[in-house]
C-alpha positions as CSV (number, residue, x, y, z in Angstrom):
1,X,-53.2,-15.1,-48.6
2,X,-49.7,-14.9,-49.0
3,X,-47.9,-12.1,-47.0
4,X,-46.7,-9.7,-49.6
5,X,-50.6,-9.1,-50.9
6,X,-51.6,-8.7,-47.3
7,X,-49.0,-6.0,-46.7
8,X,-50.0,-4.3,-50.2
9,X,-53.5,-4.7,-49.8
10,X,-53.1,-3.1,-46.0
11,X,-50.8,-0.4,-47.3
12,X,-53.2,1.0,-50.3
13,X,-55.9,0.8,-47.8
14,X,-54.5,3.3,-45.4
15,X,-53.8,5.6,-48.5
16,X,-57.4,5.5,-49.5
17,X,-59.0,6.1,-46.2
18,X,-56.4,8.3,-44.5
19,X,-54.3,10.3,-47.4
20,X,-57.1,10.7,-49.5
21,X,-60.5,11.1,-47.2
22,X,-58.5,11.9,-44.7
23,X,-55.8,14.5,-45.0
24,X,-56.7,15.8,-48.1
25,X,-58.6,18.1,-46.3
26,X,-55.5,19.7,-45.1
27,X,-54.7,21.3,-49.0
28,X,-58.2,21.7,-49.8
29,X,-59.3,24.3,-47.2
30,X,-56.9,27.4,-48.1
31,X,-58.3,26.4,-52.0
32,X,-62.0,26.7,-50.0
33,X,-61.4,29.9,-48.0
34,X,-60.3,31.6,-51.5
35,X,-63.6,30.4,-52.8
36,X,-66.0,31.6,-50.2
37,X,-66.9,28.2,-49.3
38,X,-65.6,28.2,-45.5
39,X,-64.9,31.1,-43.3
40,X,-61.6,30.7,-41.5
41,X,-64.0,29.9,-38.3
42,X,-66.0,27.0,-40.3
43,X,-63.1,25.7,-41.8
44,X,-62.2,25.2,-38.3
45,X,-65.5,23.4,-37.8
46,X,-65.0,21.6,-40.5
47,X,-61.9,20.0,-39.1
48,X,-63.3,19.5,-36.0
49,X,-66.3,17.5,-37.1
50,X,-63.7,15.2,-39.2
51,X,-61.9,14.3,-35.8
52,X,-65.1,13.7,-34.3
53,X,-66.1,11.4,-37.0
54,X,-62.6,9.2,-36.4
55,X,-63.2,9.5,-32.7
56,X,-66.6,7.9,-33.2
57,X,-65.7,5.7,-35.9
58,X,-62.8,4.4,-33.8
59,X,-64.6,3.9,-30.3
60,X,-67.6,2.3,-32.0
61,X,-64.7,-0.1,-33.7
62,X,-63.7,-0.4,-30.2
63,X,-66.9,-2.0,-29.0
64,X,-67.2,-4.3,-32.1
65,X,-67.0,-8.3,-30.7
66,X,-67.8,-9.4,-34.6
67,X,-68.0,-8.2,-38.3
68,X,-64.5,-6.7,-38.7
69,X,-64.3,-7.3,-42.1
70,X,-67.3,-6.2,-42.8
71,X,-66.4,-2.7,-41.1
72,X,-63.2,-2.8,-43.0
73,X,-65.4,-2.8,-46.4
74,X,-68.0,-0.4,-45.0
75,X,-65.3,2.3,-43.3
76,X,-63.5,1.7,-47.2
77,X,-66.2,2.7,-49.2
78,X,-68.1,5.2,-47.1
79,X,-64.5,7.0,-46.8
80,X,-64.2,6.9,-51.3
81,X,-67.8,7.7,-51.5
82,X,-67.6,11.1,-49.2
83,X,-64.4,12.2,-50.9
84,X,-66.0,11.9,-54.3
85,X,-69.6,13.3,-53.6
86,X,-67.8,16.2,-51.7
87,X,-67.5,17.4,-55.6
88,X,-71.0,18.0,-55.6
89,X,-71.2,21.1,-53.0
90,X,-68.9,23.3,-51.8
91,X,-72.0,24.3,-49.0
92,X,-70.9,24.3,-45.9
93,X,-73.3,21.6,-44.3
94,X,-73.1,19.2,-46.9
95,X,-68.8,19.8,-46.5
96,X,-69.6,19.2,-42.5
97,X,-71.6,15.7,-43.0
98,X,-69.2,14.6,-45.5
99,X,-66.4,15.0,-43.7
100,X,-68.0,13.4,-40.3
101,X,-68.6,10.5,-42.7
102,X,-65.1,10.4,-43.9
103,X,-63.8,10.5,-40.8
104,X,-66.0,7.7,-39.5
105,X,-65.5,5.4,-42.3
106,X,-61.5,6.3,-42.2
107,X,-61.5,4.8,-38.6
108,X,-63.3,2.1,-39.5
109,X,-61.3,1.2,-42.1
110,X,-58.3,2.0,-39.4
111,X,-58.7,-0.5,-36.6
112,X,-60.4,-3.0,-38.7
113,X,-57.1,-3.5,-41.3
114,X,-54.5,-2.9,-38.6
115,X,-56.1,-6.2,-36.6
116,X,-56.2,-7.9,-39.6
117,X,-52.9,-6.9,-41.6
118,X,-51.1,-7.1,-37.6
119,X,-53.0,-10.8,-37.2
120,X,-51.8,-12.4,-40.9
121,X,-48.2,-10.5,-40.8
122,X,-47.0,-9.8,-37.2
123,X,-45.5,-13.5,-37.0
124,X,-44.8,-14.3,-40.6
125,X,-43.3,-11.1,-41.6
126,X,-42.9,-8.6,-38.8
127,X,-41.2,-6.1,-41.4
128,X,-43.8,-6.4,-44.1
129,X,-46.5,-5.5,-41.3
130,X,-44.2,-2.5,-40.2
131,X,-44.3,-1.3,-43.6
132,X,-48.4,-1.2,-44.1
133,X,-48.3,1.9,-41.6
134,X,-46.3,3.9,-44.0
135,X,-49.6,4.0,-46.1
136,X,-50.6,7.0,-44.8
137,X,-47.4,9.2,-44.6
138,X,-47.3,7.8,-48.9
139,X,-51.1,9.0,-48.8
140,X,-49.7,12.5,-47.1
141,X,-47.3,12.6,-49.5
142,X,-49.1,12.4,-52.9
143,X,-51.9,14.3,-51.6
144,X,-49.6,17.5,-51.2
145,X,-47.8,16.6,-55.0
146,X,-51.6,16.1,-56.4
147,X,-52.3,19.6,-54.5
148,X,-49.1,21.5,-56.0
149,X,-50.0,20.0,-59.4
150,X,-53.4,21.0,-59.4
151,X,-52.4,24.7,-57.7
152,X,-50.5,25.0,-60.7
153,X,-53.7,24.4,-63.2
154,X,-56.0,26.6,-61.5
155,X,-58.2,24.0,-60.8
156,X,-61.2,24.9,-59.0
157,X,-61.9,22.8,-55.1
158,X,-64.8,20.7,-56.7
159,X,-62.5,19.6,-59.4
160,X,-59.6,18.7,-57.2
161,X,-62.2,16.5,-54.8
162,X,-63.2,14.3,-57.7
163,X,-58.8,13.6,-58.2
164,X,-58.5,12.6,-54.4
165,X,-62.0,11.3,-54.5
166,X,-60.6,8.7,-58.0
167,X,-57.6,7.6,-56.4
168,X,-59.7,6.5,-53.4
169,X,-61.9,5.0,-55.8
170,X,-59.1,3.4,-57.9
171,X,-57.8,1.6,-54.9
172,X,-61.3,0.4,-53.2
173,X,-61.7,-0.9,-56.7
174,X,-58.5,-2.4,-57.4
175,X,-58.3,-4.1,-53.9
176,X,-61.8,-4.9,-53.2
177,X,-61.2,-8.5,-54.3
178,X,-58.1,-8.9,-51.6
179,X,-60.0,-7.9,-48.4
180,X,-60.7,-10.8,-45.9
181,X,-64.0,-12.1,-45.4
182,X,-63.4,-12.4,-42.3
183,X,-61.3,-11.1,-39.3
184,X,-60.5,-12.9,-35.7
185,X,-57.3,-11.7,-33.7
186,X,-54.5,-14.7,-33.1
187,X,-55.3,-16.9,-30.3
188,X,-58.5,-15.7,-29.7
189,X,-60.5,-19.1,-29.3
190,X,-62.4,-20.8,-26.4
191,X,-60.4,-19.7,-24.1
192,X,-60.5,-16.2,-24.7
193,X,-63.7,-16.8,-21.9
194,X,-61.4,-17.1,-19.3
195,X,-59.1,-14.4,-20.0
196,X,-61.7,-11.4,-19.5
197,X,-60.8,-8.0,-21.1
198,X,-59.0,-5.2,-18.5
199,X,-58.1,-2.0,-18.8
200,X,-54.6,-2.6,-16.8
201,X,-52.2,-0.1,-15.5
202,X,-50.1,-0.7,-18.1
203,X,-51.9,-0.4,-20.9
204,X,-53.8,2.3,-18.9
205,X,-50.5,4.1,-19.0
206,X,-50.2,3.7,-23.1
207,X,-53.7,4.9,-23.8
208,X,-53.1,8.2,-21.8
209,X,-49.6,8.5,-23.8
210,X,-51.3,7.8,-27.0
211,X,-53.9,10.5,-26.4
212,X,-51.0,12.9,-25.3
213,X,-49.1,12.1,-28.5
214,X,-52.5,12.9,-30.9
215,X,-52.7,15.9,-28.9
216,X,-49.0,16.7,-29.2
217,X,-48.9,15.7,-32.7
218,X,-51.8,17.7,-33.9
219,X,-50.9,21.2,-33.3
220,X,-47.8,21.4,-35.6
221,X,-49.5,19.0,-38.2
222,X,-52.4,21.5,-38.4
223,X,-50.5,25.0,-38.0
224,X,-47.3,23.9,-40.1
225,X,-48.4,24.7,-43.0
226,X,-50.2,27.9,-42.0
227,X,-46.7,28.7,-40.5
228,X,-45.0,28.7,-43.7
229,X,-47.4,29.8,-45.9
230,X,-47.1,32.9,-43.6
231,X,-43.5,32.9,-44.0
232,X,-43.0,32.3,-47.7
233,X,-46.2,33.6,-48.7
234,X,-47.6,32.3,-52.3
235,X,-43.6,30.5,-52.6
236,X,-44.1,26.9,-53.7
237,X,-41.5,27.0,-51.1
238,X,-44.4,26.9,-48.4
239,X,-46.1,24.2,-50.6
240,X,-43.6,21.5,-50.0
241,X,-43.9,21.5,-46.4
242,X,-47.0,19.5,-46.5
243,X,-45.4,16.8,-49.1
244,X,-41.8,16.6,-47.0
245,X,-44.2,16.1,-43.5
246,X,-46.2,12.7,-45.4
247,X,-42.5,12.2,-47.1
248,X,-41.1,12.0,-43.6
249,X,-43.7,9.9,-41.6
250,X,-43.0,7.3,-44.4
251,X,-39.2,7.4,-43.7
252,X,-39.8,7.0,-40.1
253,X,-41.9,3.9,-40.7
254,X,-38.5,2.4,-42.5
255,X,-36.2,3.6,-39.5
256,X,-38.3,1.4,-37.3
257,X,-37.7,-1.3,-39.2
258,X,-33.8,-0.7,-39.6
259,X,-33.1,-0.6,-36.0
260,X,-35.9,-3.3,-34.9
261,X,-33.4,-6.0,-34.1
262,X,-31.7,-3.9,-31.7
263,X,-33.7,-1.8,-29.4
264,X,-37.3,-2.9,-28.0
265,X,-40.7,-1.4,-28.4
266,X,-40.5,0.7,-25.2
267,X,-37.6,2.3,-26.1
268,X,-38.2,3.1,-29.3
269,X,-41.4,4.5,-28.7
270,X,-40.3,6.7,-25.8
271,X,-37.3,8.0,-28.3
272,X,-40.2,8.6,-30.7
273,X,-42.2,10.6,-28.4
274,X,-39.1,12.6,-27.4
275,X,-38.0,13.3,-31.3
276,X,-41.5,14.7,-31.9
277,X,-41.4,16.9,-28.9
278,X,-38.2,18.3,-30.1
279,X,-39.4,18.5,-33.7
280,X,-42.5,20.8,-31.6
281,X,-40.0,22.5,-29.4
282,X,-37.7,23.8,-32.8
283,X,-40.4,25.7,-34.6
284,X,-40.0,28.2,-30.7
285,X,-36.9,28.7,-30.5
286,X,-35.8,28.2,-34.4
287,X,-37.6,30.5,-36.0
288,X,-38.0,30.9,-39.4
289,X,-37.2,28.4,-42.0
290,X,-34.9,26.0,-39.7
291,X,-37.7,25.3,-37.3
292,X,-40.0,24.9,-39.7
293,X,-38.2,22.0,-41.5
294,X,-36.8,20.6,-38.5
295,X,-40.3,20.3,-37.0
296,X,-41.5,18.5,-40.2
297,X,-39.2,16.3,-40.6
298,X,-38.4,15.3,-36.8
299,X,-42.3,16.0,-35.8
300,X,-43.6,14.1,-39.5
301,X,-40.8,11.5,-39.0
302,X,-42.1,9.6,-36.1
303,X,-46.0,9.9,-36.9
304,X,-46.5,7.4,-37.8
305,X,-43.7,5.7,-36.2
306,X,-45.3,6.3,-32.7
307,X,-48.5,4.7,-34.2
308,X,-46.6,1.4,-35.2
309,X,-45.2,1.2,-32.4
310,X,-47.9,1.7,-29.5
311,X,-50.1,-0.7,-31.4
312,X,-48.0,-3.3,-31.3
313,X,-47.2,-2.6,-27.3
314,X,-51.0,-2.5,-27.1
315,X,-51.2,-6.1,-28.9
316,X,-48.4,-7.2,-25.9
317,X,-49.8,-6.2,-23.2
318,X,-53.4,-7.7,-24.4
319,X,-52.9,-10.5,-27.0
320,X,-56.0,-12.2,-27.0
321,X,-58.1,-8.7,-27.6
322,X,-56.0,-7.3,-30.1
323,X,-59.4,-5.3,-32.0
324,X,-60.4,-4.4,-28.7
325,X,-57.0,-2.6,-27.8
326,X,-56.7,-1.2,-31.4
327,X,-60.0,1.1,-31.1
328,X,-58.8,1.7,-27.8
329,X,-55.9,3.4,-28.6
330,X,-57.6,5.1,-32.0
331,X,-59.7,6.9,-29.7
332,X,-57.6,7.8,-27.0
333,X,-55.6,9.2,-30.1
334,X,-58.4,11.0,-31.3
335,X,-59.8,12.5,-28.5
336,X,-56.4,13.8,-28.1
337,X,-56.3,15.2,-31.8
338,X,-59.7,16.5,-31.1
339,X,-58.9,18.5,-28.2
340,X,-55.5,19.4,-29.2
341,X,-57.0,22.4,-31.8
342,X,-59.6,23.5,-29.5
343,X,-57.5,24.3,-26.6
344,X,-54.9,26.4,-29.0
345,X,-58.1,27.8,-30.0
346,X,-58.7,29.0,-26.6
347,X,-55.6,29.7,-25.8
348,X,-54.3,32.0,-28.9
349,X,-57.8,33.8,-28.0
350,X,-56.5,34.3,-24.7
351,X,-53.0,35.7,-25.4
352,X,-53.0,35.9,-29.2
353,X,-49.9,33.3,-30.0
354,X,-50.0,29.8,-30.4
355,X,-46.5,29.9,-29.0
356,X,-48.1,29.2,-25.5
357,X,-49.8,25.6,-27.4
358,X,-46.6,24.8,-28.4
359,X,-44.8,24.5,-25.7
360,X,-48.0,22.9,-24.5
361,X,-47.6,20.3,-26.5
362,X,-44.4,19.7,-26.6
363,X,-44.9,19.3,-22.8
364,X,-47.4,16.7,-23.4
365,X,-45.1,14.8,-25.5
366,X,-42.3,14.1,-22.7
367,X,-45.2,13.0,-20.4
368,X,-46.2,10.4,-23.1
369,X,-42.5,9.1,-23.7
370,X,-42.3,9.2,-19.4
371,X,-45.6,7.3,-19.3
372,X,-44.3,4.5,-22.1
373,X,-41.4,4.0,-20.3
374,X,-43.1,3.2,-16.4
375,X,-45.4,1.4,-18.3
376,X,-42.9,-1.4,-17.9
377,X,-42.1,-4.3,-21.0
378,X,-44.7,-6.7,-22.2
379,X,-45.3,-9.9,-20.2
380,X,-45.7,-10.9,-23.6
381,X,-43.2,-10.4,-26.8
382,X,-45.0,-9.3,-29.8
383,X,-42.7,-8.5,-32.9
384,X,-43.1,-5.2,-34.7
385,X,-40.4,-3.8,-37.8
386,X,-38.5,-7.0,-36.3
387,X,-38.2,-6.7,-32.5
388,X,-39.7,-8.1,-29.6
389,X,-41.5,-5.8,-27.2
């Protein structure tokens, strides 16, 4: 398949499964909690069982040693399915299964496209491979423009499923016909045998950051918008905050590809890491509308970013089990997303701020970007947005 397709058919993908069955969750709960669907407690469940799905989705991806592409199909159309059907009930148990589903199928569909668009690309086109991880800061973005849109029409939460739930559908349909039949990592032959998988210090070091950066990460992504809708009340002020976050994490994609030639994956992941926890650190001591925008912008800006680049230090540091480090990593970023809200949760009980979370994780943040950097370079070069490791 030529390279431009693969890229294409990898970047839709991700804005199926992740903007769509994914985040859209993010502008359909205040549209819920007007309803009387969810309570501001279950909508907090609600969330939660979403990240447990991906955490499960992406650690039994982990243990997969065949079928990728069938996953990749299965994580696809369970992900457009439960966005669509979530039209049907706005009950609060059907809400929970789908979105467990969702988040299951989402990473799924995940792990299983990044091995495959990171096999076919990574050496052919390094920069087209970079850019199928924008998908789901696009995905971000258009579900916040659908949300505005549809805000402004009154539309009603079942209604507004069935939009996200079509353009899910749209692309599984649409792209259906360009996902592999089958999916092995580069290299991996006979001799894979002899080169047993290990968890090694380095990459043990990388899964701890990566876990520190979805725990980091998740905190502003989830309270950003609460933040300005606070701020700016009803102002579709507060609504583009969600929009210029996906708009961001797209961008950020870009700027690893611009300066790929020049720095390597360490560094640019530590600088990442850093960036975020300043994007964290601004919405304390900035109050108001500054820190708000700085912290979606620098905080949305390397999201995806930081996920680029720790999967392809993952891929370095164990070439020849590529799928096996990519679940890894998803669920070591999971568990930190899934974590991340319950211990604010705890914590804002505690002392009634989530200022204390905040610093908490931007504190986690510097700890990842530490722990990339004494995790030492690649014995192995592996080219992502352009650069060697």
């Amino acid at each position: 398949m030529q390279p431009g397709r693969v890229a294409l058919t990898g970047f839709c993908v991700l804005i199926a499964v992740m903007g769509m069955g994914r985040f859209a969750l993010t502008p359909q709960l205040p549209l819920m909690l007007n309803e009387g669907h969810v309570t501001l407690a279950s909508a907090g469940v609600l969330a939660s069982l979403n990240y447990v799905g991906y955490l499960v989705g992406a650690a039994w991806a982990m243990r997969l040693s065949s079928g990728h592409a069938r996953y990749l199909r299965m994580g696809l159309w369970a992900t457009t399915v439960a966005t669509c059907v979530s039209a049907l009930s706005g009950d609060f148990y059907w809400q929970a299964l789908l979105r467990f589903v969702a988040g299951m199928g989402g990473a799924w569909a995940l792990v299983t496209v990044t091995t495959w668009t990171q096999e076919q690309l990574a050496a052919r086109a390094p920069r087209l491979s970079a850019t199928v991880f924008a998908g789901p800061g696009v995905g971000i973005l258009l579900t916040g423009l659908l949300a505005m849109a549809l805000g402004r029409l009154h539309w009603t939460s079942a209604a507004d499923w069935l939009v996200y739930g079509g353009v899910a559908l749209a692309i599984t349909l649409l792209f259906s016909g360009a996902l592999p039949r089958d999916i092995a990592a580069r290299g991996a032959s006979a001799h894979i045998a002899h080169d047993p998988w290990v968890l090694t210090p380095p990459l043990r070091k990388l899964l701890f950051a990566y876990a520190l950066a979805g725990f980091g990460y998740i905190l502003p992504a989830t309270f950003l918008a609460q933040m300005a809708h606070a701020r700016f009340h009803d102002s579709i002020v507060a609504d583009l905050f969600w929009p210029v976050f996906g708009t961001a994490a797209a961008l950020g994609v870009g700027g690893v590809i611009v300066i790929g030639r020049s720095c390597s994956l360490r560094w640019r992941l530590a600088a990442a890491l850093l960036t975020q926890a300043v994007g964290v650190a601004s919405v304390i001591v900035l109050p108001g509308a500054v820190g708000l925008t700085l912290g979606a912008l620098l905080c949305g800006g390397c999201f995806l970013a930081v996920m680029l680049l720790t999967m392809g230090m993952g891929r370095a540091f164990a070439p020849r089990h590529a799928p096996k480090v990519v679940g890894l990593l998803t669920t070591g970023y999971a568990l930190g997303q899934l974590l991340g809200p319950l211990v604010s949760s705890a914590i804002a009980h505690a002392v009634g701020s989530l200022t204390p979370s905040l610093w908490l994780a931007t504190a986690g943040l510097v700890v990842a970007a530490v722990l990339v950097w004494v995790a030492g370079r690649p014995a192995v070069a592996v080219r992502a947005g352009g650069a060697t490791g």
